[in-house]
C-alpha positions as CSV (number, residue, x, y, z in Angstrom):
1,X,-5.1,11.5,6.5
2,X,-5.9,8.1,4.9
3,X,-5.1,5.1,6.6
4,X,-3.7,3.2,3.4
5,X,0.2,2.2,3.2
6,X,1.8,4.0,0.1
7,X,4.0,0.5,-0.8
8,X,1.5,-2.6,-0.4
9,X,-1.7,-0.5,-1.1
10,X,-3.1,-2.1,3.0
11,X,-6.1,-0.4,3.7
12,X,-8.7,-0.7,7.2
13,X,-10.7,-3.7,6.8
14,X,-14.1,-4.9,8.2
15,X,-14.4,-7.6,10.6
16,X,-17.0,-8.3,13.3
17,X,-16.3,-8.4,17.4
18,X,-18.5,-11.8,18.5
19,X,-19.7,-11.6,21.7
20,X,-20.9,-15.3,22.6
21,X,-22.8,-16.6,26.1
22,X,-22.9,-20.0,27.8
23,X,-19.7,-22.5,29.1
24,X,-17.8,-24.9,26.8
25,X,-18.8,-28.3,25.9
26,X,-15.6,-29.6,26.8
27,X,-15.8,-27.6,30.0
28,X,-19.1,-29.3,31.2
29,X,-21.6,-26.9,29.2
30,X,-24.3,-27.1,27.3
31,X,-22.1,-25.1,24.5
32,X,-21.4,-21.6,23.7
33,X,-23.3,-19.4,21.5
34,X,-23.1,-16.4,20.0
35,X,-25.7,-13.6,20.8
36,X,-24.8,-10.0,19.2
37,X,-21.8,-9.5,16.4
38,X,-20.9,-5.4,16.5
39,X,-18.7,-4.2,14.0
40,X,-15.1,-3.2,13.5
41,X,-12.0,-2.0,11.5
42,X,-8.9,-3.9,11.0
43,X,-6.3,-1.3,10.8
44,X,-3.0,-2.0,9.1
45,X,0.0,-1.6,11.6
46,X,1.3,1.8,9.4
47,X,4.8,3.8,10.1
48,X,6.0,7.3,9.3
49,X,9.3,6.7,7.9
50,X,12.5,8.7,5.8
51,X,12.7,6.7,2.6
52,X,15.2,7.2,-0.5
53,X,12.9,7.6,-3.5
54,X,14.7,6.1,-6.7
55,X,14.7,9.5,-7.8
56,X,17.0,10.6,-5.3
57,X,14.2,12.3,-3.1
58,X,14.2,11.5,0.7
59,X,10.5,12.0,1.5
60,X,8.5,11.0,4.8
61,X,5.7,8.1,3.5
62,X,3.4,6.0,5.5
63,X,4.4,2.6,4.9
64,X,2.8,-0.8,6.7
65,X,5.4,-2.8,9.0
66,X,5.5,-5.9,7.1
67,X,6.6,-4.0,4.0
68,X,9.6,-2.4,6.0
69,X,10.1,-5.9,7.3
70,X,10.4,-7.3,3.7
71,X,12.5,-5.0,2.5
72,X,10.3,-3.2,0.0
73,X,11.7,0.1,1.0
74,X,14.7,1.7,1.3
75,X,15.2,3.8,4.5
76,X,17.1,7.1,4.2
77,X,20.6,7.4,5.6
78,X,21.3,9.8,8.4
79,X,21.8,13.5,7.2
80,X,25.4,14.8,7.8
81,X,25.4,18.2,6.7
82,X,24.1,21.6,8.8
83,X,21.8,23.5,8.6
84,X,23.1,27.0,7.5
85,X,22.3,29.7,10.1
86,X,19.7,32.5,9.2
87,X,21.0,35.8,9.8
């Protein structure tokens, strides 16, 4: 399953983790440097969530937080009806 959100289009990006030596100037060093960069993945913060399609179609779609937050989508309401017993 892909990591992209199905609104905003967020995908993983690439980043670095710095790992750096030595104390602070403004702490009484001599400065701190950096002496190995590995790398890493920026995942956007994703949800599961009901939405109402504009076609009428409630459908589970992975959707990144700050789109829910902005209102982009438009949540499902509640379902009401039962589920008709199989005999």
């Amino acid at each position: 399953m892909s990591r992209i959100c199905s609104v905003t289009g967020k995908r993983p990006s690439k980043g670095h983790h710095i790992w750096r030596s030595g104390k602070a100037k403004k702490k009484g060093g001599i400065g701190t440097h950096v002496t190995a960069m590995t790398k890493r993945r920026f995942f956007p913060n994703l949800q599961r969530v009901k939405v109402l399609l504009p076609s009428g179609e409630v459908k589970f779609i992975r959707v990144a937080a700050s789109a829910i937050k902005k209102g982009l989508v438009t949540k499902a309401p509640p379902r009401t009806w039962k589920k008709a017993k199989a005999a």
